[in-house]
N, C-alpha and C positions, 0 to 999 in steps of 0.2 A: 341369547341371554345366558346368564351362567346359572350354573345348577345351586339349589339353594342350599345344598350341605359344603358350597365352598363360594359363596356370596361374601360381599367385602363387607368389610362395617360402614356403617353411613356414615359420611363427612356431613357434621355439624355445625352451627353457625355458633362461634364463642367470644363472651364477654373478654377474654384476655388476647381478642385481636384486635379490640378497637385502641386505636393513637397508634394503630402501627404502618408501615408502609408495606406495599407489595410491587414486585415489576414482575409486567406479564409481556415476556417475548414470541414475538410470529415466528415462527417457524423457517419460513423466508426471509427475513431480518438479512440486511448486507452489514458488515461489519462500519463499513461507510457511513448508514444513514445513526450510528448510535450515536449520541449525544452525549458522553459522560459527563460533563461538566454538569447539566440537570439530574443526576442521580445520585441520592443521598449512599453513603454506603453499611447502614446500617437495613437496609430496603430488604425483604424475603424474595427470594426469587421463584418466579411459576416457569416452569419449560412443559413442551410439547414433539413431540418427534426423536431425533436421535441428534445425538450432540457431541458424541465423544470425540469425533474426526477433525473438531476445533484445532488450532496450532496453538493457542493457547485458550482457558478456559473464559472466556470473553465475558460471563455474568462472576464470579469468583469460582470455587470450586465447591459452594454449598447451594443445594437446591433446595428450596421449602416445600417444592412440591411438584412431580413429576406427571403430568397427564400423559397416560399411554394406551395409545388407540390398539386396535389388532390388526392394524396395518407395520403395527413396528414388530418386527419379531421375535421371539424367545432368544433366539441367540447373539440376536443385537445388544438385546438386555443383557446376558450372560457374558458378553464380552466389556460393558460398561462397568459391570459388579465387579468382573476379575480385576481391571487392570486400578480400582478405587481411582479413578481421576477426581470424583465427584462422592460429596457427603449428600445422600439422600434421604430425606424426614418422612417424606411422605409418599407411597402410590395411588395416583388415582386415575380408575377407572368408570369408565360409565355402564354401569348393570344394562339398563335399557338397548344397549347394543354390544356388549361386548360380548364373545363365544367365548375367551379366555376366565376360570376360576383363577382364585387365589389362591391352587395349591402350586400351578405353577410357578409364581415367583416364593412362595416358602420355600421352595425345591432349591433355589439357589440365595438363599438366605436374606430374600428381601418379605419380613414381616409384615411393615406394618403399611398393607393397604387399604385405602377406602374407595368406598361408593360415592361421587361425588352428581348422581343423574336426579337424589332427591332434591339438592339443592335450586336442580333449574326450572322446578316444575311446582315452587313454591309463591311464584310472583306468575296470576294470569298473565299478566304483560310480555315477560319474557319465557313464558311457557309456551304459548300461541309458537314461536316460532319452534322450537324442536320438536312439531306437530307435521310440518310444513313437507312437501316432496324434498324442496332442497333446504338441507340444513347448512346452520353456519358453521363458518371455518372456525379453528382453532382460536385464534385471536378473540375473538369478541365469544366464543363458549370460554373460554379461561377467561375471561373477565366476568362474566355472568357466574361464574359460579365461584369466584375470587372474592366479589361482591360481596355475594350473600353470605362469605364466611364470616364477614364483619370485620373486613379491613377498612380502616379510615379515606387511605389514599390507594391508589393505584395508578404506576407508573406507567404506559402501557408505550411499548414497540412495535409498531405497526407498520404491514404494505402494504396496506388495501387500497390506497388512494397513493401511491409508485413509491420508487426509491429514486436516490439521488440518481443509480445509473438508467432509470427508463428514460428513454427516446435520449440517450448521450451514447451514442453508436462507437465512440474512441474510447471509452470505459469498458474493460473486460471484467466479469467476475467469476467465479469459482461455478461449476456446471452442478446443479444441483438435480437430486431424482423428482420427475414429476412430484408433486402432492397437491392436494384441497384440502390439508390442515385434517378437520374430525367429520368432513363431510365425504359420504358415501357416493356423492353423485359425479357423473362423468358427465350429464347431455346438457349441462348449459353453459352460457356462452360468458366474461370473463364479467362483462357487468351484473350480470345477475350474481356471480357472487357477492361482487362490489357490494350490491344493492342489501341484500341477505347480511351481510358482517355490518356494513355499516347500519342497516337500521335496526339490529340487536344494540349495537352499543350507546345508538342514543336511547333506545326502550332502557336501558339500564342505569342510563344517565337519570332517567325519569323516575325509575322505583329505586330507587335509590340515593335519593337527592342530597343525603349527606355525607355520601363516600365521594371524596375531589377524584374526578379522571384526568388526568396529565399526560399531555405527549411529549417524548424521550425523543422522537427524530431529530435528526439536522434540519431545520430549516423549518418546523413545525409543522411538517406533513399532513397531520389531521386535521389542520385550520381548515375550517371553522367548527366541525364536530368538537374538539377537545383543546383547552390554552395549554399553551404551554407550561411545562415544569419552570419554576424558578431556579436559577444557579447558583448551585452548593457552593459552600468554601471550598479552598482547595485541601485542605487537612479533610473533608467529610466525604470527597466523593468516591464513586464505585472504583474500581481501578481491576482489570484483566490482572489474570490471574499468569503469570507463565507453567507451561509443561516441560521446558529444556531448558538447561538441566536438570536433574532431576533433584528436587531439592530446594529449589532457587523460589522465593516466594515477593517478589518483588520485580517490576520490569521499571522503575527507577531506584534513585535516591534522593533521599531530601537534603538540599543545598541553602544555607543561608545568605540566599542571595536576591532575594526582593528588595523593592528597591528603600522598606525600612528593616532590613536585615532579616523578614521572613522567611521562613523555611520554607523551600517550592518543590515540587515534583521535578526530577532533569534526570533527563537519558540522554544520550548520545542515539542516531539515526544513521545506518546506512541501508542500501538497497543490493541486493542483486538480482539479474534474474537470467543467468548460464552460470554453468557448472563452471566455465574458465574463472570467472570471478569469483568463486569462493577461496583460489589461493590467496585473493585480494584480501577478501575479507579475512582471513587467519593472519596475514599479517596486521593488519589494520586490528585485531581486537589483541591479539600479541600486545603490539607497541601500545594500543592504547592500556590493556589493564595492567602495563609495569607504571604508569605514572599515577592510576586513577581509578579510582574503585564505583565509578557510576556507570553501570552497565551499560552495553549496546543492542539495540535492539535492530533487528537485522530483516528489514520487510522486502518479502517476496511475493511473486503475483501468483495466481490459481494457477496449479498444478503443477509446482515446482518441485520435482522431489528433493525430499527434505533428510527421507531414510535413513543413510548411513553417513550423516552428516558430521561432521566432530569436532569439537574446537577446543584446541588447549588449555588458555585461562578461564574455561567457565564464565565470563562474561559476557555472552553471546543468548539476547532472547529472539528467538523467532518468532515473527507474527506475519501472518500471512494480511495481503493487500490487495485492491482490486490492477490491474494492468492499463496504465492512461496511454495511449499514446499517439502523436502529434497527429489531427486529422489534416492538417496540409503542408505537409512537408514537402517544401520545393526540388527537383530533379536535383538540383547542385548543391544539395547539403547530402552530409555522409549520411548513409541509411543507418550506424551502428547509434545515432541521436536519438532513431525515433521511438525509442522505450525510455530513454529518459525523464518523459512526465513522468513516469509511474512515483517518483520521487517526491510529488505535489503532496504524493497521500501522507508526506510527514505534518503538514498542516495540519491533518485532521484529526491526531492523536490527543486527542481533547482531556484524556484522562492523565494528561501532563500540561506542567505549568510551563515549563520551556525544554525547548527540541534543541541541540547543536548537530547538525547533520553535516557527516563526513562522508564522499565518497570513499567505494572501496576500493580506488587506486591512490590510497595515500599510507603513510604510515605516520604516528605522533612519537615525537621524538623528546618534548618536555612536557612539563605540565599543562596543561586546557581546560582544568575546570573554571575557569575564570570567564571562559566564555558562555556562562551560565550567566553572566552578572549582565551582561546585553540584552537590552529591553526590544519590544518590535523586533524590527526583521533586521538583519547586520549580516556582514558580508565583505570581503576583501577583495581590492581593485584586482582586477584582471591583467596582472604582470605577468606577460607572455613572451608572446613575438614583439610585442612594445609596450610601454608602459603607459599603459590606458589611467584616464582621470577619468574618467566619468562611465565605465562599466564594470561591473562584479565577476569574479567568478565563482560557481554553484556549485562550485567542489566543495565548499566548506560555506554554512550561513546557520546561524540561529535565528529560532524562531517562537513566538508563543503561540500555541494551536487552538483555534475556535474554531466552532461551528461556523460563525459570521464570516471568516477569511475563507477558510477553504470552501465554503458554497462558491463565493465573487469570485476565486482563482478555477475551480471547477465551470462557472460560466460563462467565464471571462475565453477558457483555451480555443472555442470554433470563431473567433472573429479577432485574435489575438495572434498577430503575427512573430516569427522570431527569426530572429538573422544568422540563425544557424541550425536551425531548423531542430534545434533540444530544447531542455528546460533554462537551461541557462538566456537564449537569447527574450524565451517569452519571460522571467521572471525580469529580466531588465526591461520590457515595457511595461509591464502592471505593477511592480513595488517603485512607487514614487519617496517614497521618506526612506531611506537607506540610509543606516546607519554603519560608517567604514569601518571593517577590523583592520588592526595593523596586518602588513603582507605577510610576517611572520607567521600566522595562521593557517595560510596557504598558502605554503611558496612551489610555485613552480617549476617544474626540472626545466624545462625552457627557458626560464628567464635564468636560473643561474649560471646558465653558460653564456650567455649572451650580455648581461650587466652582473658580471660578478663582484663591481668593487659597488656594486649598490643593492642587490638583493645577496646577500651572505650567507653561506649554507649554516657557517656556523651562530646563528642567532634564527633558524628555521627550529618552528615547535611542532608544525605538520607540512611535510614535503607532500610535493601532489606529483603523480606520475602521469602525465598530461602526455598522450602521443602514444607509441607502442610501451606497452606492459613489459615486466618485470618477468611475468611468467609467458610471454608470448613465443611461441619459434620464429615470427615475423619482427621485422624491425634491427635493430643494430646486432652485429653479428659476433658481439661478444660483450660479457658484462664490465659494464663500466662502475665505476665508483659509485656510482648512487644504485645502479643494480644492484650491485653487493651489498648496499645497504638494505635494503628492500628485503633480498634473501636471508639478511642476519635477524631479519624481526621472527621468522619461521622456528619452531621448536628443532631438535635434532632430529626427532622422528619425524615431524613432517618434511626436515631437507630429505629425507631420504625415500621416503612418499612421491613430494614432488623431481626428483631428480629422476627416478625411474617410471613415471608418469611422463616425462619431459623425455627421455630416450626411449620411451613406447611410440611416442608421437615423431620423433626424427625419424625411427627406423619405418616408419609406414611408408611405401612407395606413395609419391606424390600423382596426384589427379592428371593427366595428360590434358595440357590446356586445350579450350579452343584452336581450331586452322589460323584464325584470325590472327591469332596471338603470338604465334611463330613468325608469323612474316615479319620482315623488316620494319623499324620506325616509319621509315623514310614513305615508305607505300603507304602504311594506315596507321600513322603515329597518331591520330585522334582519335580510333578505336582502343590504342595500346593504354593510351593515357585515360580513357576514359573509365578503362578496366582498373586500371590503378585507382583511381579516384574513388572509384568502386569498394575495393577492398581496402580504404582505410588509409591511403598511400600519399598526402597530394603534392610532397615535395619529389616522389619520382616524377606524378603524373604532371608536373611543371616541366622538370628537366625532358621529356619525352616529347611535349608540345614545345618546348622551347627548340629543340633539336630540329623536329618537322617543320617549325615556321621556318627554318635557315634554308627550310630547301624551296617551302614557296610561301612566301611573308603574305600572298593572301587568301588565305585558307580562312575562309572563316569557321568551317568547322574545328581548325585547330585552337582558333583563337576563343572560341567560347567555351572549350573544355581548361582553357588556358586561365579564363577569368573565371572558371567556378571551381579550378583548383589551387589558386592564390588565395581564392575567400574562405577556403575550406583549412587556407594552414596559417590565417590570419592575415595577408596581406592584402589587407582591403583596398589601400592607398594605389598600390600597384595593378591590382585587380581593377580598380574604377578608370582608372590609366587606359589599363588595354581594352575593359568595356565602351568606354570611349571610341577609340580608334576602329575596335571594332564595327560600333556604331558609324563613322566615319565611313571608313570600305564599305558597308554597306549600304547607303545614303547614295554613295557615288556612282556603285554598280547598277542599283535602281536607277539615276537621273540616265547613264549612259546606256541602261536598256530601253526606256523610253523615249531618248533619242534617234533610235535607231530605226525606231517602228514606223 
């Protein structure tokens, strides 16, 4: 307990909180399960734990009130005060258990703390419980003592009953340090907390029968303990706050583009998540903020470093994502697909009215705010190695993000097959009403060498670099014309960045391959080719299988690396051909082995 010459002042219950709102966040909270679209943005915010390590400030950057245990440390604090991320109104602590006074935080100029433990032991009902061996977690103690301040509503963030990623094993999120919120206890088991948070909160539901509790989760989590929030306008709701760059107090802008001339929430979306694609991304936000001034927002998964990141035009928000990625990804799709979900989580930025999500192997080369005015989900045929009618490509699609989509697209991925083993083949089986953008939107480098008097570079607003990268050492062995364009989106200081980054990487002696791989075609062309196929490759790994079948046309080992590297560089028509025939030789082999017997 703290000494009583440096005791806080007691937190109050006040006439000028009622009509007001509050959000009380768990501590464990996944950026996932937030709901903005149910949160008003004029709402007080309660936090618990440490928070600065956010990539952007995810409740804004004003707290109304800080519960802080003596499990957080003095220098935790010390380091949140210095760097001001956050406006702090209030400290609170609980007397009843805390060893920390309040001279400690005077010491670094946070004055105004209180005592917030007389509050919980004002209502027998929910007093019984902070009596108890194991007290309750943070969550439902911030709301018991939120309560009794004399807040109207209370928004409340909750895990106590899972998040969108328990028991979804293809979801990665960001590794957190143990905690139990404001409870001391280590020796029981994961339900009896359960049991302890949730039965405070409905005791609170009970003494307090005219403060509304409202759940904030995706998907209503709390059901049946707490209804659901209702859906703010899109002018009233909460909206993240960005940390980079410094300065930038918005991670959209508002577009008069609903469909009666309303002003909406619109960012632009891309994804990385390796260090090689961020020269992607610097060209991609280059090209994009010389035409357009609605920022991009640039989602990465848990523990990307982010550090010494840097990007030219300042249009670049980071916000960190959880990591989706395909839980059955067939042998014969490229491995470099299977992070591709991670891409889905633009669905769920709910604290905008519409997404246009651009890969970072593209660059925009005219205007694209227009593809803001696209309602549902929109997307451009898939003009590749042919000119498909009836499939998208997911280099480029807008979207409007709820709760309701991205839950059905998050449940939809373990029973949800894709023909190419990324996000693109599964988004072509679960969006049924697909709205076509002109190709112009996505045109890609494939197709314009191959239909040039019909896909025209010069009427392309975003070229897609579909196949080896721009900034790759693999792939064509000198730059060609649309390379060089790719390179001219780069500021001068980053050509000169990336050019001696790129002759750091030449001069590296190369890996001495496997034995396998020096031998000749001819002996193990279906190991050679399968290694190709491997690294990204499948028009060698064709030529390689093609060569080896000349020397024994029944190889079926050559012929099945043969049809899952036609399908891997689009040529499905040709690939079903030889799956055929190869089905044939083997049909045959069988009847004449049991012939024999």
């Amino acid at each position: 307990m703290t000494d009583a010459g440096t005791t806080a002042d007691t937190l109050a219950p006040t006439r000028g909180r009622r009509g007001r709102s509050a959000l009380v966040v768990d501590p464990r909270i996944n950026q996932a399960d937030i709901d903005y679209a149910l949160i008003p943005d004029d709402v007080e915010v309660f936090r618990c734990g440490t928070f600065g390590s956010e990539d952007v400030s995810l409740f804004g950057s004003s707290v109304a009130g800080w519960f802080v245990a003596d499990n957080v440390s003095m220098s935790e604090i010390t380091k949140m005060k210095l760097r001001g991320e956050y406006r702090i109104d209030e400290i609170l602590i609980d007397s009843s258990r805390s060893t920390r006074g309040t001279e400690a935080f005077h010491r670094i100029g946070l004055d105004n703390v209180r005592d917030y433990a007389p509050l919980l032991v004002d209502a027998p009902e929910t007093a019984a419980h902070f009596i108890r061996e194991l007290r309750p977690s943070a969550l439902s103690t911030m709301t018991a003592a939120v309560a009794a301040m004399g807040y109207s509503t209370i928004y409340i963030l909750g895990a106590a009953l899972g998040s969108i990623t328990t028991q979804r094993p293809y979801i990665s999120v960001r590794k957190r340090r143990p905690t139990t919120g404001m409870s001391l206890s280590r020796r029981f088991d994961s339900w009896d907390h359960t049991n302890a948070e949730v039965a405070l909160l409905a005791d609170v539901a009970t003494t307090y029968p005219d403060v509304k509790l409202r759940d904030v989760t995706v998907g209503n989590r709390m059901f049946p303990l707490l209804d659901a929030a209702t859906t703010q306008p899109s002018e009233r709701r909460l909206t993240p706050a960005p940390k980079y760059p410094s300065g930038s107090t918005h991670l959209y802008t508002h577009l008069p583009v609903g469909s009666q001339g309303e002003l909406l929430r619109c960012a632009y979306v891309t994804m990385c998540d390796s260090p090689d694609y961020l020269w992607g991304v610097r060209a991609l936000a280059n090209s994009l903020g010389r035409v357009s001034d609605v920022p991009l927002i640039l989602m990465v998964p848990p523990g990307f470093d982010c550090g010494d990141i840097s990007f030219e035009m300042g249009n670049v928000r980071l916000y960190e994502v959880n990591s989706i990625r395909s839980p059955h990804q067939p042998k014969q799709h490229q491995s470099r697909f299977s992070n591709t979900y991670t891409k889905l989580e633009a669905f769920g930025l709910t604290f905008l009215d519409r997404v246009a999500f651009i890969d970072a192997d593209t660059v925009v080369l005219d205007a694209t705010d227009e593809l803001f005015e696209y309602e549902g989900f929109a997307a451009a045929p898939d003009f590749g190695l042919r000119l498909e009618s009836h499939r998208f490509n997911s280099g480029v699609f807008v979207c409007t993000p709820s709760s309701a989509l991205y839950m059905s697209i998050i449940d939809a991925i373990p029973d949800t097959p894709s023909y190419d083993g990324g996000d693109q083949g599964f988004l072509n089986v679960i969006m049924d009403d697909v709205t076509w953008l002109p190709h112009q939107f996505n045109t890609l480098r494939r197709a314009l060498g191959r239909y040039p008097d019909v896909i025209r570079g010069d009427e392309a607003r975003i070229v897609h670099f579909v196949g080896p990268k721009p900034w790759s050492l693999n792939g064509e062995p000198e730059w060609s014309d649309l390379d060089g364009l790719w390179f001219a989106q780069l500021s001068e200081r980053e050509k000169i960045r990336f050019i001696i980054e790129l002759r750091d990487k030449a001069s590296q002696p190369l890996p001495t391959p496997p034995a396998e791989v020096l031998e000749p075609p001819r002996a193990h062309g279906y190991r050679l080719a399968q290694q190709l196929l491997d690294a990204g490759k499948p028009n060698q790994a064709i030529r390689v299988s093609k060569e080896a079948l000349r020397t024994n046309s029944a190889s079926l080992a050559n012929r099945r690396v043969l049809v899952r590297a036609l399908a891997a560089s689009g040529n499905r028509s040709d690939a079903a051909r030889v799956a055929a025939k190869t089905f044939g030789l083997k049909a045959a082999r069988r009847v004449r082995r049991t012939l024999t017997k």
